[in-house]
C-alpha positions in Angstrom: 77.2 97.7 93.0 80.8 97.5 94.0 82.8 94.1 93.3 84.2 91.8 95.6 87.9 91.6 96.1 89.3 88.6 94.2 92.3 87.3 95.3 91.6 83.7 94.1 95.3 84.3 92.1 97.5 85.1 95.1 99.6 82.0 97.0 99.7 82.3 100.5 103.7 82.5 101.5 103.8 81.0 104.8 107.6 80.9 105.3 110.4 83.4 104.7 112.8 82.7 101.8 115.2 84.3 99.9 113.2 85.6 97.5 110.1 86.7 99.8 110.5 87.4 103.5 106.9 88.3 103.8 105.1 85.8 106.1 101.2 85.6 105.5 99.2 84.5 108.5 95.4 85.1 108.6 92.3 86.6 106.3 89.3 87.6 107.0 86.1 89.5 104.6 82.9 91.6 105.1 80.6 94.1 103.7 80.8 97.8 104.7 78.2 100.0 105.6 77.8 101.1 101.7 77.8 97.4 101.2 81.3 97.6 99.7 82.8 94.1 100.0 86.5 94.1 101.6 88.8 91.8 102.0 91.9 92.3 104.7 94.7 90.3 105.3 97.4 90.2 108.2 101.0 89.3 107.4 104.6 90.0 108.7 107.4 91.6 107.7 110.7 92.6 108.9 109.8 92.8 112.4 106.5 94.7 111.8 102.9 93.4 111.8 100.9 94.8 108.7 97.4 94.8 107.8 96.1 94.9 104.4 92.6 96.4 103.5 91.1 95.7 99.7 88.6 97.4 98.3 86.5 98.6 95.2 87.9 102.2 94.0 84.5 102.9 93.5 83.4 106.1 94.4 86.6 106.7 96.1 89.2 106.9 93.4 91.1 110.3 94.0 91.2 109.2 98.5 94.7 109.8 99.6 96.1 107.6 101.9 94.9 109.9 104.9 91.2 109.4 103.4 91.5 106.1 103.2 93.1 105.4 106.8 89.6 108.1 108.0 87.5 105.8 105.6 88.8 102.2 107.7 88.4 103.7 110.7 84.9 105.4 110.2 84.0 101.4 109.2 85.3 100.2 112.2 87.9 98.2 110.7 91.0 99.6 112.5 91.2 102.3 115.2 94.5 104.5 115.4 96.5 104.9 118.7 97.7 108.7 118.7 98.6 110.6 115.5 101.2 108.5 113.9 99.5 106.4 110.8 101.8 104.3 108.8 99.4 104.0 105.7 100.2 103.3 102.1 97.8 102.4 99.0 97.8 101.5 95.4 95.8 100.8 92.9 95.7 97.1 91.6 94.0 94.6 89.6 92.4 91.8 90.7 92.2 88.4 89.4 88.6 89.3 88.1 90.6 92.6 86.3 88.6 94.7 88.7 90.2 97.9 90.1 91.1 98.0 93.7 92.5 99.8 96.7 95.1 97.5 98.3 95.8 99.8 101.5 98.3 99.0 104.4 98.4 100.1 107.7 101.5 99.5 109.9 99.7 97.8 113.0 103.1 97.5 115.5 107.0 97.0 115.1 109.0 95.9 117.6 108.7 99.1 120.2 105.2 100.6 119.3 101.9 99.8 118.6 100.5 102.1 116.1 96.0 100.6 115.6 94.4 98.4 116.9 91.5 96.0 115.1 88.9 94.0 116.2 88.2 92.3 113.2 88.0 88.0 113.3 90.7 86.6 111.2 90.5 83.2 109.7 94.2 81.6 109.4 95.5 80.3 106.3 
């Protein structure tokens, strides 16, 4: 059984300040094939678009970030245009002290579009 992302402890920022130019914009959750529960959410950033995948470490706890961009994509959650991945992870805590994967994929900056998802986002 794998947990469900909680990220009943996070404030969505919905305008740039000083102290946090990161803009969030939409959520959305679901259960992968495995039935891993995922949460991803879709903010902005300095003139990129970024995507943020969370999931249980479960099973998966030594991926690197190329395993993990493989792992989204063989879900269906994103599909890559060309080679070029912009992919970083970490391990985290959630508020339920569970471990894991917080994973971001560069989605577009201001000349390229790097993936593509079809995913249904719910705005904040």
């Amino acid at each position: 059984m794998f947990h469900t992302p909680d990220r009943s402890d996070i404030t969505p920022n919905f305008s740039p300040t000083e102290d946090n130019d990161v803009i969030d914009i939409a959520w959305c959750t679901g259960i992968l094939s495995e039935g891993r529960p995922f949460r991803a959410e879709y903010w902005v950033q300095d003139q990129l678009t970024l995507l943020t995948f969370f999931v249980s470490v479960s099973g998966i706890e030594n991926y690197s970030d190329e395993q993990l961009a493989n792992f989204l994509e063989a879900e269906n959650l994103i599909e890559f245009r060309g080679d070029k991945r912009s992919v970083g992870s970490m391990v985290i805590k959630d508020a339920s002290d569970n471990e894991m994967w917080s994973i971001t994929i560069c989605i577009h900056d201001t000349s390229e579009i790097y993936a593509d998802t079809e995913l249904k986002f719910n705005n904040y």
